[in-house]
C-alpha positions, 0 to 999 in steps of 0.5 A: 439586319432585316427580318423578313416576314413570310407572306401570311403572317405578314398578311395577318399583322399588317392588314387592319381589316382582316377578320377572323372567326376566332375572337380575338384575346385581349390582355389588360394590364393595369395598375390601380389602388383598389379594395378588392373582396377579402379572403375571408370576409366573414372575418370581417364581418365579425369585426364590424359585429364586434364594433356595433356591439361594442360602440353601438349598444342601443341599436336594434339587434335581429333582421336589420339590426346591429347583429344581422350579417347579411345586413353587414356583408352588404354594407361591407361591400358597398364601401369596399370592405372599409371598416369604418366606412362601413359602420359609420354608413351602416349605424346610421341605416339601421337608425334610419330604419328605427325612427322611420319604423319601417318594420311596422309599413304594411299593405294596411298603412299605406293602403290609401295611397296605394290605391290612387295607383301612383306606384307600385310594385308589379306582379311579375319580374322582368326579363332579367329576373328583376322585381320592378319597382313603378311610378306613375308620374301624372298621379302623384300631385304633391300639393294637398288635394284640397287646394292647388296652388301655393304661391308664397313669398317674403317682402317684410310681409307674406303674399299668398295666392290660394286656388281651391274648391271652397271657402278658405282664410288666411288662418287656414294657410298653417292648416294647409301645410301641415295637411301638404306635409303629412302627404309628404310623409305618406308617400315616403312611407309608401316608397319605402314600403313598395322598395322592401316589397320589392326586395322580399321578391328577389329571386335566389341570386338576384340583388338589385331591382328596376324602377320604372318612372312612368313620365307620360302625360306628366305636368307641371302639378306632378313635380316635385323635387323633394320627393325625387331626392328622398328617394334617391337618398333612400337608395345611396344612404339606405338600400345601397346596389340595390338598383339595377337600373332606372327607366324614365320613359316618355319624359316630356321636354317641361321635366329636362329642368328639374332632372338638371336639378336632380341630377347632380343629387344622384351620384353614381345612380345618374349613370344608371338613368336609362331615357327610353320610351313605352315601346322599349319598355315592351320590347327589351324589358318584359314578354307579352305575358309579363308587360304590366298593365299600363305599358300594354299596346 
């Protein structure tokens, strides 16, 4: 038996380029095995509290501490509401944050750094009410500022090659890194502290910032590695969802080897990796008034 079609419906079925005005609803059905917000989450909350107090005793209490909810709730979120998942990630934050002493960053700590104005936090939010989180790529030198280059090698015996401005010996060599090391340490505190000063600008109902990574007249001097996974480390481990998106603007073709490097060590972040330009920056992020400073025409 045929069933025959009138005209008009038959036209709307079977043409594939008919257009409407009206959108057009599509219904997803779809089976998955995910932990979705529990009712009452704050039960839960209360759960990981009681465990925290219980197993975790010697850990801080008051704002990011073992007591604090809001600290809770959002580990709790970041791994789905998993309990376990969510004490074990979250005591070794609040670990981090004893050891790190990161209550104790402030303007005055971190004040020689910041003012070689290799990051920053800017003044303004963007345009989707984002505080914004920049770093100046051609500013961070990584290597002490006494001395350039460090090339070392083992063979049975240890080979350097020193270029600096002044007189220096072998002996000076342990002196020279631990100098190398204790910069590396500056600009970890200076990351952590412009990332909870970021934070401390979240408008009511915003969670997440942008970070800017400004890759113009970036070379070779500027690189380094272990600093790119410390920070990202610090945002999967540390200050989870908190990045909204990541910028790298005007990155030059000698970085494309070390971002295959870094990459895989970003995660989920990696997705979140956004490769644009200044003039992007401009146009779909800030208004003319807000744009910071160095992305000005």
């Amino acid at each position: 038996m045929a069933i025959r079609l009138r005209h008009p419906l038959r036209h709307h079925l079977l043409n594939p380029n008919h257009h409407t005005n009206k959108p057009l609803r599509v219904r997803k059905f779809s089976i998955k095995n995910e932990k979705s917000e529990p009712v009452e989450p704050h039960k839960m909350v209360m759960k990981v509290k009681q465990t925290l107090e219980k197993d975790y005793k010697n850990l801080p209490v008051g704002k990011n501490g073992r007591d604090d909810e809001d600290m809770i709730l959002w580990f709790l979120k970041d791994r789905k509401f998993d309990i376990v998942e969510s004490v074990s990630k979250l005591t070794k934050a609040i670990k981090w944050r004893q050891e790190f002493n990161v209550s104790e960053l402030s303007e005055e700590s971190v004040e020689r750094l910041a003012r070689t104005g290799k990051a920053f936090v800017h003044d303004c939010l963007d345009v989707n009410g984002m505080p914004v989180l920049v770093v100046v790529a051609s500013k961070h030198f990584p290597d002490c500022s006494w001395f350039s280059d460090i090339t070392c090698f083992f063979g049975g015996f240890l080979s350097c090659h020193i270029t600096f401005s002044g007189n220096c010996g072998y002996n000076d060599i342990a002196t020279m890194m631990w100098l190398q090391k204790e910069d590396q340490i500056e600009n970890e505190k200076l990351c952590v502290f412009l990332i909870e000063k970021a934070l401390s600008r979240l408008p009511d109902g915003k969670e997440e910032i942008l970070g800017i990574f400004d890759f113009r007249g970036f070379g070779t001097e500027n690189s380094d590695f272990e600093f790119l996974r410390f920070l990202f480390d610090v945002f999967y481990y540390y200050y989870p969802k908190r990045l909204g998106q990541v910028l790298f603007v005007d990155t030059p073709f000698l970085f494309f080897p070390l971002w295959q490097l870094i990459k895989p060590l970003l995660r989920s972040y990696a997705s979140l990796v956004r490769f644009c330009s200044a003039d992007t920056v401009r146009k779909e992020y800030f208004t003319e008034t807000t744009v910071p400073t160095n992305f000005r025409d």
